[in-house]
C-alpha positions in Angstrom: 59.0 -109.4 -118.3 59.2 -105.7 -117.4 61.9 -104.3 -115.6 61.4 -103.0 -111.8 61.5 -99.4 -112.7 58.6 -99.8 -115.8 57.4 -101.7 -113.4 56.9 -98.8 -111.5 56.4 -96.1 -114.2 53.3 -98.2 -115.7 51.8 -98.5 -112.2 52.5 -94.8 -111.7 50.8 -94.1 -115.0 47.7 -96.2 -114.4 47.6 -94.3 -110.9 47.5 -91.2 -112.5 45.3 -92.3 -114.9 42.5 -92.9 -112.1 43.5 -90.0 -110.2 42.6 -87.7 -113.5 38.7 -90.3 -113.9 38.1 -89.5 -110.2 38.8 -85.3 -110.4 37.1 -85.5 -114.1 34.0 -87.3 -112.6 33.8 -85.1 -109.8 34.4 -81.6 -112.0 31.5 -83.1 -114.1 29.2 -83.5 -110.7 30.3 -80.2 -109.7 27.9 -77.3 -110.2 28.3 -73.5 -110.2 24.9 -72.8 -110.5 25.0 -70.8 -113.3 21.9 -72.8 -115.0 20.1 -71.4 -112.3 16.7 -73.9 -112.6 17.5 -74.9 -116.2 19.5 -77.7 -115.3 17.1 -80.2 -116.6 19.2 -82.9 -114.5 18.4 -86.3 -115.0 15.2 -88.0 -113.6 15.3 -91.0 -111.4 14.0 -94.2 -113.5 10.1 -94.2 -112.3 9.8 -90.6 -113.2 11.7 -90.8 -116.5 9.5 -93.9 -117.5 6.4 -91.5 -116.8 7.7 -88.8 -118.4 8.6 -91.0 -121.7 5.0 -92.2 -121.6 3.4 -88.7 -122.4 6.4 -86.7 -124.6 8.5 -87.8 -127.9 9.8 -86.1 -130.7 8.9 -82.4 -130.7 6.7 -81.1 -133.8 6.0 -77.5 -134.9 2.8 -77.2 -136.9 2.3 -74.2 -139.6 4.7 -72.2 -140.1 7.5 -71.5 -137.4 8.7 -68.4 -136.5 11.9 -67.8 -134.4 10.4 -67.8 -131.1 8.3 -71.1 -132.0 11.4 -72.5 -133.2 13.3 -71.9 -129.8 10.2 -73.4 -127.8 10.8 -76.4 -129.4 14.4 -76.3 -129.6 14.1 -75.9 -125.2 12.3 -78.9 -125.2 14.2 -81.2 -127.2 16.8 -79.7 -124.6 15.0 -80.3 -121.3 14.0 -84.1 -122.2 17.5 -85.0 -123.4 18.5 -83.6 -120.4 15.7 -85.3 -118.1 15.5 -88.8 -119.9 18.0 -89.2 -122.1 18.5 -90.2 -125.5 16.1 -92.6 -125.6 13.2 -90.7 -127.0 9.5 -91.3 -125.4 6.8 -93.2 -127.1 4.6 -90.3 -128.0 5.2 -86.9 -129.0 5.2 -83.0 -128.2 3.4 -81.0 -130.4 3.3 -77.2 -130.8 0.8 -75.8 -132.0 -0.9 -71.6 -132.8 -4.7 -71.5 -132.8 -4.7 -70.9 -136.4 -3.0 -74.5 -136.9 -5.8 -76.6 -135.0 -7.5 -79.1 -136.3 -11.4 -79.4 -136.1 -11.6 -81.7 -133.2 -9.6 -79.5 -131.7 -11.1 -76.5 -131.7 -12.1 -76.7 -127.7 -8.8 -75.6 -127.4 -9.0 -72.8 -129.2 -11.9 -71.7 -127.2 -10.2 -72.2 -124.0 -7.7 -69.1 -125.8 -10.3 -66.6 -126.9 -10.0 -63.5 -125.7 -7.2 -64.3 -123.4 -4.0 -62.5 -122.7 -1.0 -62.2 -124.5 1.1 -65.2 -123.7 -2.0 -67.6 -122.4 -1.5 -71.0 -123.3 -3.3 -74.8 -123.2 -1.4 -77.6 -122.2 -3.5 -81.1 -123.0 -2.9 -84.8 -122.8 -3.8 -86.7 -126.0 -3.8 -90.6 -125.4 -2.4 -91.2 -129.1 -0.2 -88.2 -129.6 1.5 -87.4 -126.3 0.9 -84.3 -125.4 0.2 -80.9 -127.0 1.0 -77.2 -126.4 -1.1 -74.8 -127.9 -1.1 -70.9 -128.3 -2.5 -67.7 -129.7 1.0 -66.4 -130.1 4.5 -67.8 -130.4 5.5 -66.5 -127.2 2.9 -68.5 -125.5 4.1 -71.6 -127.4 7.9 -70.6 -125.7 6.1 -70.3 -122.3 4.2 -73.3 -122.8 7.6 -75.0 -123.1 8.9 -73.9 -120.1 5.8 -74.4 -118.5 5.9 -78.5 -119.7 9.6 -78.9 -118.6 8.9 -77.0 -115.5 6.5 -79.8 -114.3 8.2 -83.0 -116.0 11.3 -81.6 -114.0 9.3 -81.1 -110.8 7.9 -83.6 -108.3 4.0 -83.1 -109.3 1.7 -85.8 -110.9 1.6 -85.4 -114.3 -1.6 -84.9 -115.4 -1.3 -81.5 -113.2 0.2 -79.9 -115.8 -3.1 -80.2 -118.4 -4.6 -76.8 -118.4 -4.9 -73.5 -119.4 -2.5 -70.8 -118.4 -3.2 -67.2 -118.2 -1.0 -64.4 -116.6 -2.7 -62.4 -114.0 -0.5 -59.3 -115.0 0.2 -57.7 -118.5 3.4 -56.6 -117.4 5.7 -58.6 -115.4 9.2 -56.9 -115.9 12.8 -56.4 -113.6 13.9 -52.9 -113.1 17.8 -53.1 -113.1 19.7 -50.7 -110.9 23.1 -51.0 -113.5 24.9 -48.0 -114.1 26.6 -47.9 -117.8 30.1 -47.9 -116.2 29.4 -51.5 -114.6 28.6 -50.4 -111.1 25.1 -52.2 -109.9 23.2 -49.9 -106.8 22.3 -52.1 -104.8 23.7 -55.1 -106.7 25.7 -58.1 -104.0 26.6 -60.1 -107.3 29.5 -58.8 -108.9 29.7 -55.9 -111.6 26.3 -55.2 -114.3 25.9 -58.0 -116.6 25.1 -55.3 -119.5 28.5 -54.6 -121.2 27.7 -51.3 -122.5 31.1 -50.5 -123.4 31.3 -53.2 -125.8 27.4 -52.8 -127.3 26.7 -53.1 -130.1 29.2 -55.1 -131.6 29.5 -57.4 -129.4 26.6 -59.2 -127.7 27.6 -61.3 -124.3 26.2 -64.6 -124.4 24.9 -64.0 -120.7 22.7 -61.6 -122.7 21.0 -64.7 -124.2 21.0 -66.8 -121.3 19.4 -64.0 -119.2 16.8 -64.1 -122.0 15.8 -67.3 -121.5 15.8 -67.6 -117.9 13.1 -64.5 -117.6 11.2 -66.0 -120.6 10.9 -69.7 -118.2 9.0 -67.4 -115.6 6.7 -65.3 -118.1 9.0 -62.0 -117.6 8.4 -59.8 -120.6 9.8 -56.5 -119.7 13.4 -55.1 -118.3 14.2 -51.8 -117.5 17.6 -51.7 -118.0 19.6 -49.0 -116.4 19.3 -47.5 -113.0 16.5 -45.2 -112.0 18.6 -42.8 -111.0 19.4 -42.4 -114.5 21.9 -40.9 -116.6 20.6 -38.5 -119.7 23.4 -39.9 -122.2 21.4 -43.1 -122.2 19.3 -41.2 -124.3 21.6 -40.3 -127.3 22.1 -42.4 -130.6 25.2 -44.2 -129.4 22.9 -45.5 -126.8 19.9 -46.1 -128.8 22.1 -48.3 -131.1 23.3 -50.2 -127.9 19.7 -50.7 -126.7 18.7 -51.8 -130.6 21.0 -54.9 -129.8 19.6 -55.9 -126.8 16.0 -55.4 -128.2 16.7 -57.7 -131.3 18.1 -60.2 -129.1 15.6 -60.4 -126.6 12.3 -60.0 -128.9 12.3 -63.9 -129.8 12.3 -64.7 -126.0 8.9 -62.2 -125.3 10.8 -59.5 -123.6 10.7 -56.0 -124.3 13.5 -53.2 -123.9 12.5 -50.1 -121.3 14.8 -47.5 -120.3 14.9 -45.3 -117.1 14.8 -41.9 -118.5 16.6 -38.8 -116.6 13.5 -35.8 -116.3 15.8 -33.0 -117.0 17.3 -34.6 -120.1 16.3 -31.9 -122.1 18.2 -29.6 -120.6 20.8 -32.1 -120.0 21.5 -33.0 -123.2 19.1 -31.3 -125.4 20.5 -27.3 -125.6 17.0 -26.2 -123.9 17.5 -24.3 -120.7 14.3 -25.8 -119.0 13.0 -29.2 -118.4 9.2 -28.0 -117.7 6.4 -30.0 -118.7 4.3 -27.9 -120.0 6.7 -26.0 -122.1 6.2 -27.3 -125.7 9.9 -27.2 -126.9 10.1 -29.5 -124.0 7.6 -32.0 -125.1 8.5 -31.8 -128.5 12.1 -33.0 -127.5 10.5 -36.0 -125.9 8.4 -36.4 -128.8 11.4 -36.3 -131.3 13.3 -38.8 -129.2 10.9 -40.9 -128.5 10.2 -41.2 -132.6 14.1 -41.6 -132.6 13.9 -44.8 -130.7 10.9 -46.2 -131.9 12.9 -45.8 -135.3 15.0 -48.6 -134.5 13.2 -50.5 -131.7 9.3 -50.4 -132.8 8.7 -52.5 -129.8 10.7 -50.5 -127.1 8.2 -51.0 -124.0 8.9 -46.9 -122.4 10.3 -44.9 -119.8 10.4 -45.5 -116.4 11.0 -42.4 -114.5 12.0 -41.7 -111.1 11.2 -38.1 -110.5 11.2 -35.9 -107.4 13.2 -38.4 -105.3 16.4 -38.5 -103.6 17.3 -35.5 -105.6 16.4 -36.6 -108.7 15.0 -33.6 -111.2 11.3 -33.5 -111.6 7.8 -31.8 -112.4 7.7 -30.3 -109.2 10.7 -28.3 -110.0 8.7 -25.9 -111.9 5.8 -26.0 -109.7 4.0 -29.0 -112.0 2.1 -32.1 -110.6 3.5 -35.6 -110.9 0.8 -36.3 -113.5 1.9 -33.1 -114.9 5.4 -34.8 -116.4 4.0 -38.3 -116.9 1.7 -37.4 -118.7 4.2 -35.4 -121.4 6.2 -38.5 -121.8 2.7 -40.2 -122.5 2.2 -38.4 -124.7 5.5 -38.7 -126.9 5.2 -42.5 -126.5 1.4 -42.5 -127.5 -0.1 -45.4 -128.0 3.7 -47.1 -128.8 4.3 -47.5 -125.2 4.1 -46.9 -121.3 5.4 -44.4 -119.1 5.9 -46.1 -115.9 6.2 -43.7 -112.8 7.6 -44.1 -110.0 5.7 -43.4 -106.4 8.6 -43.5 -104.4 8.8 -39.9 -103.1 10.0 -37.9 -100.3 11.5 -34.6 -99.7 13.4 -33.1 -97.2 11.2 -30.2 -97.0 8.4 -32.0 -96.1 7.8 -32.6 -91.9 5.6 -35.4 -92.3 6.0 -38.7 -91.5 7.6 -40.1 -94.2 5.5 -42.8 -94.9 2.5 -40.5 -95.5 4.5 -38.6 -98.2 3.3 -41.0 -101.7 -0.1 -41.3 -100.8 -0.4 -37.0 -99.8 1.0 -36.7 -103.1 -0.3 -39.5 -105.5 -3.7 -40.1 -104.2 -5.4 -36.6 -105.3 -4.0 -36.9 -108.4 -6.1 -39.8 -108.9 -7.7 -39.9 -112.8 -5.5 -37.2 -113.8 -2.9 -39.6 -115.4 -3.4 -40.7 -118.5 -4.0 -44.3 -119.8 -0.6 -45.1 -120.6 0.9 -44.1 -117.5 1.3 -46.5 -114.7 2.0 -45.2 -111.3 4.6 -48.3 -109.3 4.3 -48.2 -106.1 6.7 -50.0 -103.6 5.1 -52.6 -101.6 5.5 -50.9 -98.6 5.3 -47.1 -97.5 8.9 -46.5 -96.6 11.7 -49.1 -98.7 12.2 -52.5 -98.7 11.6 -53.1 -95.3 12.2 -56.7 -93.7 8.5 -56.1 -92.9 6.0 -53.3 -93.5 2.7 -52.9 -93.5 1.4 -53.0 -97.2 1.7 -49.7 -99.0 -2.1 -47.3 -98.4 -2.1 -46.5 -102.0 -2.9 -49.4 -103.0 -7.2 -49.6 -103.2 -7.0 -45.6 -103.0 -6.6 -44.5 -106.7 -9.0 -46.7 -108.1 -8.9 -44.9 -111.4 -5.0 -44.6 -112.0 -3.3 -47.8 -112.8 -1.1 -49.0 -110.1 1.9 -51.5 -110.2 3.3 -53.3 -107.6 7.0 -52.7 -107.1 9.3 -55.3 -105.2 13.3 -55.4 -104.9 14.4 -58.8 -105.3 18.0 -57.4 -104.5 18.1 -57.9 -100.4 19.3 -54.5 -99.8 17.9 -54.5 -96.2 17.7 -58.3 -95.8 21.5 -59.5 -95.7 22.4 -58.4 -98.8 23.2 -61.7 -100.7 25.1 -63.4 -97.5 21.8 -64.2 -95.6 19.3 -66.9 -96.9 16.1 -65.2 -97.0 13.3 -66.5 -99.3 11.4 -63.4 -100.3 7.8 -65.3 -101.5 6.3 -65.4 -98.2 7.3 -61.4 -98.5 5.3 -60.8 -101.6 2.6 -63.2 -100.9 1.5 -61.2 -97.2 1.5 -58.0 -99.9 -0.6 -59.8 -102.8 -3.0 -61.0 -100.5 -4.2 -58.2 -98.5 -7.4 -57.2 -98.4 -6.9 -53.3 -98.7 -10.2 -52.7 -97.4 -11.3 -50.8 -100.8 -12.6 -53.7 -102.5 -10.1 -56.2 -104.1 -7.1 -57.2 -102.3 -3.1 -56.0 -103.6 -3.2 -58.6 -106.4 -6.6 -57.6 -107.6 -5.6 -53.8 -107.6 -2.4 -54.2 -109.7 -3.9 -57.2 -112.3 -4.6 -54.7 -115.0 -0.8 -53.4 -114.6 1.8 -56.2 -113.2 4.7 -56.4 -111.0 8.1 -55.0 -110.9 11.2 -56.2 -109.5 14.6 -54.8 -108.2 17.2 -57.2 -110.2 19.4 -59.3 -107.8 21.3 -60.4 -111.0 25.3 -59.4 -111.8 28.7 -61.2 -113.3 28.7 -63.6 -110.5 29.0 -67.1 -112.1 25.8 -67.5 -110.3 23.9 -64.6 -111.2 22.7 -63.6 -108.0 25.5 -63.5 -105.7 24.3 -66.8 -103.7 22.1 -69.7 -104.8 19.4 -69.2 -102.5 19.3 -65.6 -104.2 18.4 -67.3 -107.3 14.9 -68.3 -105.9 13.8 -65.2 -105.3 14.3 -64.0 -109.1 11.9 -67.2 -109.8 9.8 -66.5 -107.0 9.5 -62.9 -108.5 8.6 -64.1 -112.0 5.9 -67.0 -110.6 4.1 -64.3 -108.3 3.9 -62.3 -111.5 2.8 -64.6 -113.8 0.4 -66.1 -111.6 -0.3 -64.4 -107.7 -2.2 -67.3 -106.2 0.7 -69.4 -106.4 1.5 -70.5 -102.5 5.0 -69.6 -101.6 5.5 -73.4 -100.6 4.1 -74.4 -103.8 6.9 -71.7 -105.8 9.8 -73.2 -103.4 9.1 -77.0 -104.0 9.0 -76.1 -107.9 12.5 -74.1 -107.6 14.3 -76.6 -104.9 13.4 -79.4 -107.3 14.1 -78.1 -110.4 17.5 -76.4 -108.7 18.2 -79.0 -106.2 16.6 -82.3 -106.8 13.3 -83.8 -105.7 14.6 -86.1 -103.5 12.0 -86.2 -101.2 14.0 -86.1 -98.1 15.7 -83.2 -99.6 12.8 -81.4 -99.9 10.8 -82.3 -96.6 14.0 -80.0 -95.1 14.8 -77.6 -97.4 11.7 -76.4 -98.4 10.4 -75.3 -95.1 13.9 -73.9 -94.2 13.2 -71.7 -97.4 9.6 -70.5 -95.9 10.9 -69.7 -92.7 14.1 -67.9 -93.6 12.8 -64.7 -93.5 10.9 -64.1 -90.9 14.0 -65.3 -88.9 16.1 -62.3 -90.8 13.2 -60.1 -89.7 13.7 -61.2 -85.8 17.1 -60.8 -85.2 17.4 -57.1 -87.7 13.9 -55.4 -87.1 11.6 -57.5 -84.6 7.6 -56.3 -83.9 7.8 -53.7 -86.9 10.9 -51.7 -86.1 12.6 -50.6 -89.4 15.1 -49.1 -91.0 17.5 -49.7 -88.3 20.3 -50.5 -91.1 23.9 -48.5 -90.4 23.2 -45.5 -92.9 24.5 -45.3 -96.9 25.4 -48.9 -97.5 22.5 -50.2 -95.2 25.0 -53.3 -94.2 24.3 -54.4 -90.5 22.9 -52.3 -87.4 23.1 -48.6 -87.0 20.1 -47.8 -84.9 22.5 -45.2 -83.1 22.6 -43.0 -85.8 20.7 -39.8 -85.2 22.6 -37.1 -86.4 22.1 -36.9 -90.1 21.0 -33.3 -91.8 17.8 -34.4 -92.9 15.5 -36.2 -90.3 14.3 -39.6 -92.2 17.8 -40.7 -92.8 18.5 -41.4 -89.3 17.4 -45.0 -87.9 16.7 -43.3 -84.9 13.5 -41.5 -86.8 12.3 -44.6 -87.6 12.5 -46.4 -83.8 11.9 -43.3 -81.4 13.3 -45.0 -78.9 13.7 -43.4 -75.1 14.0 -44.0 -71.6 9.8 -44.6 -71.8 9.3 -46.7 -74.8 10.0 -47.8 -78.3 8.1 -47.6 -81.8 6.5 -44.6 -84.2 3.4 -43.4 -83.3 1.4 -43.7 -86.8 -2.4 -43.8 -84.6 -4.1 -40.8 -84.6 -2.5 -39.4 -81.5 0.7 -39.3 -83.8 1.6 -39.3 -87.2 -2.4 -40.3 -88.0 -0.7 -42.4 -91.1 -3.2 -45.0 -89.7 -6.3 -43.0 -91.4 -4.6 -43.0 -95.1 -5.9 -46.8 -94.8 -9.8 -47.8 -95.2 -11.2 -47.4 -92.0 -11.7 -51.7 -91.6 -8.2 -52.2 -92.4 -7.1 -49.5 -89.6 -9.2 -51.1 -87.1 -6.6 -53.9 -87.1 -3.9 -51.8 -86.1 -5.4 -49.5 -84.2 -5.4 -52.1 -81.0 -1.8 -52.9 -80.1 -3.5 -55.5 -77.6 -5.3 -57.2 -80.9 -3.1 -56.5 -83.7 -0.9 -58.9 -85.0 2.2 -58.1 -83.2 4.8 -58.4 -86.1 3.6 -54.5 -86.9 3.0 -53.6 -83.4 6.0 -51.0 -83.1 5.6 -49.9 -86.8 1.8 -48.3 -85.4 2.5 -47.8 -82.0 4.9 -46.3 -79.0 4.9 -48.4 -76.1 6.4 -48.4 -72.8 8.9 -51.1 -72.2 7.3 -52.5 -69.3 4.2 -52.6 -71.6 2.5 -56.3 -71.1 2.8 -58.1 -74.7 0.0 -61.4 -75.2 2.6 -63.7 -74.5 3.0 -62.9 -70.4 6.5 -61.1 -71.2 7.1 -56.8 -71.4 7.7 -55.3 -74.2 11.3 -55.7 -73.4 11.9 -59.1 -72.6 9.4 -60.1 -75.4 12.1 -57.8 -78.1 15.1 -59.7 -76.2 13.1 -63.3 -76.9 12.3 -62.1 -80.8 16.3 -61.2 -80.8 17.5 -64.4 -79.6 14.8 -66.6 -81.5 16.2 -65.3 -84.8 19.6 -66.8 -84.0 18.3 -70.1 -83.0 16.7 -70.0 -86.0 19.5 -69.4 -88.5 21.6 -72.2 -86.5 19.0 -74.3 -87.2 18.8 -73.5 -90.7 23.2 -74.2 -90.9 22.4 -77.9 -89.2 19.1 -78.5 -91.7 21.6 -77.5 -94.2 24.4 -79.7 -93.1 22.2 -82.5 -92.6 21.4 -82.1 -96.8 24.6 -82.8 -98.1 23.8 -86.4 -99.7 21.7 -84.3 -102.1 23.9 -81.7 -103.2 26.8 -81.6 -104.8 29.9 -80.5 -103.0 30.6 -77.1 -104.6 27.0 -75.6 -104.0 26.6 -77.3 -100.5 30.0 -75.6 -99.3 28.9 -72.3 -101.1 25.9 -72.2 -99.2 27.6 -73.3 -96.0 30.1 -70.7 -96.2 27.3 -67.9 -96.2 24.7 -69.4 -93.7 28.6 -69.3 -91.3 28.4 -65.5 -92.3 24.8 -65.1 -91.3 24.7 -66.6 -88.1 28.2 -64.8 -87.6 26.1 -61.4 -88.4 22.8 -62.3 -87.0 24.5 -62.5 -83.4 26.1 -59.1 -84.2 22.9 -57.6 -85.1 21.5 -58.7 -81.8 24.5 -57.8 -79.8 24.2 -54.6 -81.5 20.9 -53.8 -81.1 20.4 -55.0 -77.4 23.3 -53.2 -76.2 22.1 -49.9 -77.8 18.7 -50.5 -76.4 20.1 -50.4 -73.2 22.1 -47.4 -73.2 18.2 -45.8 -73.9 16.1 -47.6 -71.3 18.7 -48.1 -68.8 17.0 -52.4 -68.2 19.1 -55.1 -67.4 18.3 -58.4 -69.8 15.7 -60.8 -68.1 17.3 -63.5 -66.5 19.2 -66.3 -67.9 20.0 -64.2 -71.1 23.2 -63.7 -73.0 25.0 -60.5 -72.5 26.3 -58.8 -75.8 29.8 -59.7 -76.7 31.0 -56.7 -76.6 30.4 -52.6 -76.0 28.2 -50.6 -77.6 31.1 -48.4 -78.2 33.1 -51.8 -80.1 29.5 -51.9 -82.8 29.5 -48.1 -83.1 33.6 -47.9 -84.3 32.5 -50.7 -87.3 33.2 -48.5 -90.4 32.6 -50.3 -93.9 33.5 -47.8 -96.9 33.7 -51.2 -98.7 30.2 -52.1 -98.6 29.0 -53.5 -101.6 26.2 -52.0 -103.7 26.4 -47.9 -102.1 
């Protein structure tokens, strides 16, 4: 017999025994989201048995490359992940065009002629299921494609089809300085380690690979816009060589924001003008320079004229002027990619009029390989704008639609806001010129504003994460349904628990209209505290230049609120077609989400739904906030389905947003009111506190300045 104190040791020992099983079992549930939608988590039984019905071992006809091999290395990954070990009856095979059999050549045919990365996915009763390409890259995106939908809550036979990007270009423009710094980054420092390139290659490098190949994205600018010449020099191009090598197997190619004066920067040339010709022939030799080592870089992108940044116009040039020299260097090697995002302080205009005055009767003069991006809306990033008039008006200049996935003016990466309903109002308005916003910007693509950093969840919050893969679906493919692109993330992130996903998705489709009531309601904007753009500021009027001061943008007085853009105002209204004005020419027909982004109105004007102007703002105000408490308890309700460490993530930043949703109202009402002298309509909240108490918040802190 044991003695009483082994007595005790061995029941203390099996004790801690099961105390160490419970904390492994629950570290091993945990999740830190850094496999974003990769998870490939296990399927419940029914599905797996489906899924094992139509997949098996994974084959690679002819000859595999690198890229081939990774496509089937992924899925060999994803259905271990998804089923198990225990391998399905049939098979995956992946196939090139060049590798079909006879009776299959209707699949080829399906591929002829079609873009770069286009692929067939087909159900064959005896074989399982095969993926089938004109490219290697299209095999990898076939993969993704496969595991996307086995991981999903679709029907199977869905997924048979042919797949075609609307876009050539689907790319993220990262706003990473070289020392680590991210503009407009809310996820940590730059995930580019520049100091240690080219030795040594982070692993996140890879990972980031992948994740952008899963959504078709084949193009990263990788530094900020607001560039820095020495990005340009051989220490540079070598670091940029690295990154190119490694990326090239997962479809994505290297572009680099280029500084406009870099020849005088960094070349020993005292000019940076255009149309001089030791000028061009700079750019010519550096371009050769890096097409030396990376004979797939993709080109510049150039932000020029903007925000102080060096440009054409500096020596009295055009915009097509200076794109078109960098054109030229990169010939038919590449693509200049231009930004549209202009204004000056010497202009009086309203801002929003400035792109189009300057980009539109340039129209034709840019050459072939220049794309002209143009933000989705006509003044930044807005919660909501109207979508940007140059899109339909320079019908032969290619445009490209540029998007910030970053929230720089939606919560940063605290607030929950899905940004798909966001892009899909843009990409499906009718500009009035013939196509809608999709149609004009399918022979260029989309750009997107990086929301990725160090964070162990790339984006700062895991709700952020949705919008990089709502970003990459759009582009791929701008029919998609914003309902349609947050089921496929929520299950593939999440679960597809259909309980789970009856909630969460519709709490993803509504999120940001909600962050558009309680920051900017009825088409006010850029009411963001000034600089770091973190919570209200709509006081601030007393800025040097004019368009920096939220009070430009609002206009509010004792008689009324908005920005008269009609044409008993700005007239910005007329640099739309003439049917698509007519909408918002009416503030008693428009849709009222623009109404004060067109129009100055009284406060005692009468809105459609019986209420002012002013108690109709103070209703927009308060239903944001009842919506973002709504969204916390929907969340609450959801922990069953999520494991504890992401549910209490996300629960710790829906406490800060409805923490700074009722700030932004109190804010905003209480400054409202020292301008039209009202009192609140009846059975309102008052503010918490004085307008002086918002106006003393200082925050040199801010993330992202």
């Amino acid at each position: 017999m044991m003695r009483g104190r082994e007595v005790v040791n061995r029941i203390g020992a099996l004790l801690a025994a099961l105390l160490l099983s419970v904390l492994s079992a629950g570290a091993a549930q945990a999740e830190d989201g850094y496999d974003l939608w990769l998870r490939y988590a296990p399927l419940e039984a029914a599905r797996a048995a489906e899924v094992r019905e139509v997949t098996g071992p994974v084959q690679v006809r002819g000859e595999a490359g690198e890229t081939a091999r990774l496509a089937q290395e992924e899925i060999e990954r994803g259905l271990s992940g998804l089923v198990g070990d225990t391998p399905g009856e049939r098979s995956v095979t992946l196939s090139q065009t060049k590798d079909l059999t006879e009776g299959e050549s209707w699949l080829a045919a399906e591929l002829e002629g079609a873009p770069d990365g286009s692929f067939v996915i087909a159900a064959d009763p005896n074989a399982g299921t095969i993926i089938v390409a004109n490219d290697e890259t299209g095999l990898l995106y076939g993969a993704f494609a496969l595991l996307r939908h086995l991981a999903g809550d679709r029907p199977l036979p869905e997924m048979a089809k042919t797949y075609r990007p609307a876009m050539p270009l689907r790319m993220l423009n990262h706003w990473d300085n070289p020392d680590g710094h991210v503009e407009r980054g809310y996820a940590g420092r730059s995930i580019f380690d520049w100091w240690h390139l080219p030795e040594r290659l982070d692993q996140r490098m890879i990972d980031y690979a992948r994740a952008n190949a899963s959504l078709g994205i084949n193009g990263a600018a990788v530094n900020n816009v607001n560039a820095r010449a020495f990005m340009l020099e051989p220490r540079y191009i070598a670091k940029l060589t690295r990154l190119a090598d490694a990326w090239r197997p997962y479809g994505i190619r290297v572009y680099l924001s280029a500084r406009f004066s870099a020849p005088r920067d960094i070349g020993g040339l005292d000019t940076a003008d255009p149309l001089d010709p030791q000028v061009a022939a700079w750019w010519q030799a550096k371009a050769d320079e890096i097409y030396e080592s990376i004979p797939d870089f993709g080109g510049f992108l150039v932000k020029a004229n903007s925000e102080g940044q060096p440009g054409p116009q500096d020596y009295g040039r055009t915009h097509a002027d200076g794109a078109n020299m960098l054109a030229e260097a990169l010939g038919e090697r590449g693509t200049v990619i231009w930004r549209a995002f202009v204004y000056s302080a010497e202009d009086e205009t309203d801002r929003a009029k400035q792109a189009y005055e300057e980009f539109v009767p340039l129209d034709g003069q840019f050459a072939d390989n220049v794309i002209v991006q143009v933000k989705n809306g006509p003044i930044d990033f807005q919660p909501r704008e109207p979508f940007h008039p140059m899109f339909g008006a320079m019908p032969n200049t290619k445009l490209m639609l540029e998007a910030q996935i970053t929230k720089e003016y939606l919560g940063f990466a605290s607030h929950l806001a899905f940004l798909a309903p966001m892009w899909e109002e843009v990409l499906d308005a009718d500009t009035g010129r013939g196509g809608t916003v999709a149609q004009v910007v399918a022979p260029a693509g989309m750009a997107g504003v990086a929301n990725t950093g160090s964070d162990r969840n790339w984006s700062g919050s895991h709700f952020d994460q949705a919008n990089w893969y709502a970003f990459g679906r759009m582009a791929w493919d701008p029919s998609l349904s914003s309902e349609a692109i947050a089921r496929e993330w929520a299950a593939q992130t999440f679960g597809h628990d259909e309980r789970f996903l009856t909630a969460a998705v519709p709490m993803m489709l509504s999120s940001r209209e909600s962050v558009a009531r309680y920051m900017t309601p009825m088409g006010l904007a850029h009411l963001m505290d000034t600089g770091h753009h973190y919570g209200p500021g709509p006081w601030v009027c007393d800025l040097p230049r004019p368009e920096w001061n939220p009070c430009y943008y609002h206009r509010a007085d004792k008689d009324g609120i908005g920005f008269d853009r009609t044409e008993t105002g700005s007239d910005a209204l007329a640099q739309y077609a003439p049917g698509i004005a007519a909408t918002w020419s009416d503030p008693a027909q428009m849709d009222d989400r623009y109404l004060l982004w067109f129009h100055h109105l009284p406060w005692d004007y009468r809105m459609g739904s019986g209420r002012t102007l002013w108690a109709e703002l103070v209703h927009r105000y308060d239903r944001g906030i009842t919506e973002v408490d709504a969204m916390a308890l929907t969340w609450r309700s959801l922990a069953p389905y999520v494991d504890a460490q992401r549910h209490r993530a996300v629960s710790e930043s829906l406490q800060i947003q409805q923490r700074e949703a009722r700030w932004w109202r109190d804010a905003s009402l209480r400054y409202w009111q020292s301008v039209n002298g009202l009192e609140l309509p009846a059975g309102v909240r008052e503010p918490e506190h004085t307008l002086d108490h918002y106006k003393a918040f200082t925050f040199p802190e801010a993330p992202g300045q």
